[in-house]
C-alpha positions as CSV (number, residue, x, y, z in Angstrom):
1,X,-59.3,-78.5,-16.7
2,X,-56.6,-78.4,-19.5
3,X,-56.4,-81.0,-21.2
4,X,-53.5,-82.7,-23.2
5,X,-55.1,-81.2,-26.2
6,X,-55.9,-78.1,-25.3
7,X,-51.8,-78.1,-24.3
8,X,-51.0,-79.1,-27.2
9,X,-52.9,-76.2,-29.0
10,X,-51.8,-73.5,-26.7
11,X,-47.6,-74.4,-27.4
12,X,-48.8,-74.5,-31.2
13,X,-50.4,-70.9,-30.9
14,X,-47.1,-69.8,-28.8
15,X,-44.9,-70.9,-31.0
16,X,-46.5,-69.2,-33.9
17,X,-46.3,-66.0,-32.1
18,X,-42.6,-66.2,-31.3
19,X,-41.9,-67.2,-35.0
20,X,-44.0,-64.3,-36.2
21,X,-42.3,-62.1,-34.1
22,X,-38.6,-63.4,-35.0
23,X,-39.4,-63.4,-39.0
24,X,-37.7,-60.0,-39.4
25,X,-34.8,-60.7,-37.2
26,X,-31.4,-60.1,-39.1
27,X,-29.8,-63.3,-39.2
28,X,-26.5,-63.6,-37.7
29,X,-23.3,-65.7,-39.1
30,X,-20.2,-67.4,-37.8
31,X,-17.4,-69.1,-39.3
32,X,-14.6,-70.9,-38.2
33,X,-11.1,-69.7,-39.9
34,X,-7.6,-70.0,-38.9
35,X,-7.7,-66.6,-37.1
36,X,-10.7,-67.5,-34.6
37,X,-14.3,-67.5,-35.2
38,X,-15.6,-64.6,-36.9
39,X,-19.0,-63.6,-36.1
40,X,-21.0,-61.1,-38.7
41,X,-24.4,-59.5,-38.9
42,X,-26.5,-55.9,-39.9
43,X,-28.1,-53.6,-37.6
44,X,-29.4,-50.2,-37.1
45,X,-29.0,-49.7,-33.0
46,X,-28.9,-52.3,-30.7
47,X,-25.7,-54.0,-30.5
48,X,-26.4,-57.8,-31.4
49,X,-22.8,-59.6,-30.4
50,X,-21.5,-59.8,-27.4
51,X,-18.5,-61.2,-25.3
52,X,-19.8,-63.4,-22.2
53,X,-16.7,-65.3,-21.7
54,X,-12.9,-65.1,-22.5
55,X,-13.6,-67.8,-25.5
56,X,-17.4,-67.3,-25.6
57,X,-19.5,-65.1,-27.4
58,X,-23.0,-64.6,-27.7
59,X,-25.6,-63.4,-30.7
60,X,-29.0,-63.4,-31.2
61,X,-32.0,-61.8,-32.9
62,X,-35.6,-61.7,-31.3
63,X,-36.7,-59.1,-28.6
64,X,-34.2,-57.3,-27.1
65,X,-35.4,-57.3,-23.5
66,X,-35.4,-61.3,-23.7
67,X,-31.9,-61.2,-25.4
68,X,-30.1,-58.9,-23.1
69,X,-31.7,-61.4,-20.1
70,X,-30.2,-64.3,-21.7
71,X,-27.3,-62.7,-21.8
72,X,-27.0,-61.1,-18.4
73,X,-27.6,-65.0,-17.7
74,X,-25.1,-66.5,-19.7
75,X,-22.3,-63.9,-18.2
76,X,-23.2,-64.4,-14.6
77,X,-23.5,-68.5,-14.9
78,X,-20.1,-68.4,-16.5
79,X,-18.6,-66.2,-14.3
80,X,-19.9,-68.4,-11.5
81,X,-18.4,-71.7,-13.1
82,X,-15.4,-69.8,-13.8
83,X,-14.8,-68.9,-9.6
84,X,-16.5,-71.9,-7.9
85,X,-14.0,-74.6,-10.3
86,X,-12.0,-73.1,-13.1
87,X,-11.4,-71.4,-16.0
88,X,-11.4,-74.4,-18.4
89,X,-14.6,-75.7,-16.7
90,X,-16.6,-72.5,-18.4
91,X,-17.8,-74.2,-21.4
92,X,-20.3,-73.6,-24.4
93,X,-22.0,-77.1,-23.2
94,X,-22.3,-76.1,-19.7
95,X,-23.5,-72.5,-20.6
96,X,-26.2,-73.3,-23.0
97,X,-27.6,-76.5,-21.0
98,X,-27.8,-74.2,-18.4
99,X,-30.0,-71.7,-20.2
100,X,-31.5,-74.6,-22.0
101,X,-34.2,-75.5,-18.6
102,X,-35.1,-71.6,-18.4
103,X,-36.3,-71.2,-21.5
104,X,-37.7,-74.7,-22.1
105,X,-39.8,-73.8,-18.9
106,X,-40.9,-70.0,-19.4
107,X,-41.8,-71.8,-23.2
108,X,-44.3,-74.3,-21.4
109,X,-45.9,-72.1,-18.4
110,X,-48.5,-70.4,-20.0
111,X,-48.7,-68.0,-16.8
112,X,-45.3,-66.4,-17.9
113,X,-44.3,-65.2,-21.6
114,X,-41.8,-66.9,-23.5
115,X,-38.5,-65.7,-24.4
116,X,-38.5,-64.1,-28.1
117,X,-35.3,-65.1,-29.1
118,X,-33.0,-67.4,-30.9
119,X,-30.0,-67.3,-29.6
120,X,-26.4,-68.4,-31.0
121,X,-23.3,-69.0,-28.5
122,X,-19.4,-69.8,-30.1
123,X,-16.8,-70.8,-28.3
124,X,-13.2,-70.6,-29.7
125,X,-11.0,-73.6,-29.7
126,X,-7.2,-74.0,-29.9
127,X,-7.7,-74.7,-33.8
128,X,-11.2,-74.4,-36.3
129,X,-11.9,-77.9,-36.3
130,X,-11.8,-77.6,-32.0
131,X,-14.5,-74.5,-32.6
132,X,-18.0,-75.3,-31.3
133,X,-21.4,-73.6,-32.2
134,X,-24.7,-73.7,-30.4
135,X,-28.2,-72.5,-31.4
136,X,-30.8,-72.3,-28.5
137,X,-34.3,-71.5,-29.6
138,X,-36.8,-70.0,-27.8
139,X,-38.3,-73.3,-26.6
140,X,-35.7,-74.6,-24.7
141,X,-34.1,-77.0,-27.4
142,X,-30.8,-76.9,-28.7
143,X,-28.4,-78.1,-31.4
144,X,-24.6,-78.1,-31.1
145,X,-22.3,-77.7,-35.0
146,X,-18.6,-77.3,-35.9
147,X,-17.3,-75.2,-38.6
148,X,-20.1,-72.6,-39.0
149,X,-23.5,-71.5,-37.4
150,X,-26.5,-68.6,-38.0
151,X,-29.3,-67.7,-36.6
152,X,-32.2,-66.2,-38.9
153,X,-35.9,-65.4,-38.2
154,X,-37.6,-68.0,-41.3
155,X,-36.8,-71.2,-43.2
156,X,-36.4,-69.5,-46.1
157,X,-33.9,-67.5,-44.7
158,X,-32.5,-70.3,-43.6
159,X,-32.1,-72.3,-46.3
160,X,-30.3,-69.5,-48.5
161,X,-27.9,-69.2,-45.8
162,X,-27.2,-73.1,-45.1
163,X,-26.3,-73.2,-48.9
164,X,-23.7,-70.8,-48.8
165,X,-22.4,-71.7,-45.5
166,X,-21.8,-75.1,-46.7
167,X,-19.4,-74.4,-49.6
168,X,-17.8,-71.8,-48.5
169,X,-17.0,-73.6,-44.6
170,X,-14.9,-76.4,-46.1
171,X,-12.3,-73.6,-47.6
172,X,-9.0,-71.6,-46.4
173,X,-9.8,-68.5,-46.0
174,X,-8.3,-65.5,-44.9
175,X,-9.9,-63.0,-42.6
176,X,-10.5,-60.7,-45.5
177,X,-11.9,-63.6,-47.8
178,X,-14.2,-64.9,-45.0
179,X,-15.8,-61.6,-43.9
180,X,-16.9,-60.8,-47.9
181,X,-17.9,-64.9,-48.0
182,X,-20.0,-63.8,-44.9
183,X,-21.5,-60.8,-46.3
184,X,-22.7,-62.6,-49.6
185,X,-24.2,-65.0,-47.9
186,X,-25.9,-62.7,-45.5
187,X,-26.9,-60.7,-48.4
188,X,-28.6,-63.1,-50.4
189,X,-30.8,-64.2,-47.7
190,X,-32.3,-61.3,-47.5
191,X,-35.2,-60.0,-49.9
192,X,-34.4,-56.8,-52.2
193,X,-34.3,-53.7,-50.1
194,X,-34.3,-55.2,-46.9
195,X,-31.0,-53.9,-46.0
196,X,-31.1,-50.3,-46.2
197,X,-30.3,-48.9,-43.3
198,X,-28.3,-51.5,-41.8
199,X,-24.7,-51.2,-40.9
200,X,-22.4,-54.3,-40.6
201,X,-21.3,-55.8,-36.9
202,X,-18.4,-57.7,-37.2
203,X,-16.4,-59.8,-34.3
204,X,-13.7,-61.8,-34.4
205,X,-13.5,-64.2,-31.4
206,X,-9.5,-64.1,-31.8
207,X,-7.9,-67.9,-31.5
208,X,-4.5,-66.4,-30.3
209,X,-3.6,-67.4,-26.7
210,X,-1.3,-64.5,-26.8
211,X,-4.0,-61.8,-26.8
212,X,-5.1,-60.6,-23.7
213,X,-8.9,-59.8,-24.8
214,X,-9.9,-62.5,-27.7
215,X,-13.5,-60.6,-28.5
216,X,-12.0,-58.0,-31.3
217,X,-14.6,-56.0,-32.7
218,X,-13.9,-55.2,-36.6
219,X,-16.8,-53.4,-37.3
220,X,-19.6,-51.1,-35.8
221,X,-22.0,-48.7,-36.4
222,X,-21.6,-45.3,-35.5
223,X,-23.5,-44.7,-32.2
């Protein structure tokens, strides 16, 4: 019989493996500016941003098998909202709480392997402080910000970024100011050498009502 410790122990070694797994994941940064949200990270391949909704986006580091389920997931739950009520009813918050239960329970059934992947979602507002940022971790939890967001694969990591997001978030700036911001800060939470071989993704998630596809792509690697 299992009992609550032996639980206990077996979500602790779980965990540990996802985190081990994620600790080389590129992180991935977004900003609010006047323009829309812009979303920026480093790869070598595998695309790591993509559009799920016509103000949503979605970005994530981790395995890519579990990332492109969640967001196969994502894009059919909002397109689902989106026909069975409305357009303005396909929301971040209705999105990620409906991800949230899949994840929190392939994290506890130790018959099934857990999803390796932290996962960021944006959605666009009609101005930056209207923006909203969500980061779902592989155990089901997740925390909703304004202003900025990233996903990275260890607390160090983390807490270069979280520095530099936190001036620089408070500030005008231009599309052209905010995409170098974005690469500093990227940069510097990384160690020495870590980046060779990586070539930038960049997305705006475009806060114009005028345009007819908000995702904009900036930046790509050469497939």
């Amino acid at each position: 019989m299992l009992t609550p410790y032996d639980w206990q122990e077996g979500i602790g070694h779980r965990a540990q493996y996802v985190e081990n797994k994620l600790a080389q994941g590129a992180p991935v940064l977004a900003l609010s500016i006047e323009e829309g949200i812009l979303i920026l990270s480093f790869r070598r391949t595998t695309k790591k941003i993509y559009e799920v909704y016509d103000r949503l986006a979605y970005a994530a580091i981790g395995q890519q098998s579990d990332i492109e389920t969640l967001r196969v997931a994502a894009i059919d739950f909002a397109h689902q909202e989106g026909y069975n009520r409305s357009e303005q009813d396909v929301t971040l918050q209705r999105v990620v709480t409906a991800l949230s239960g899949a994840v929190k329970k392939a994290f506890g059934d130790f018959s099934t392997s857990p999803f390796v992947a932290r996962s960021l979602f944006v959605e666009v507002g009609a101005k930056p402080e209207l923006d909203t940022f969500a980061i779902l971790d592989y155990d089901g939890d997740f925390v909703t910000r304004r202003r900025y967001a990233f996903v990275a694969g260890d607390e160090e990591a983390e807490k270069k970024i979280e520095a530099r997001m936190s001036e620089i978030s408070g500030q005008k700036l231009n599309l052209k100011k905010a995409e170098k911001e974005l690469r500093d800060a990227w940069t510097a939470s990384r160690e020495e050498g870590a980046n060779e071989d990586l070539a930038a993704e960049i997305v705006l998630l475009d806060r114009s009502e005028a345009r007819e596809n908000r995702f904009r792509i900036l930046e790509e690697p050469e497939e």
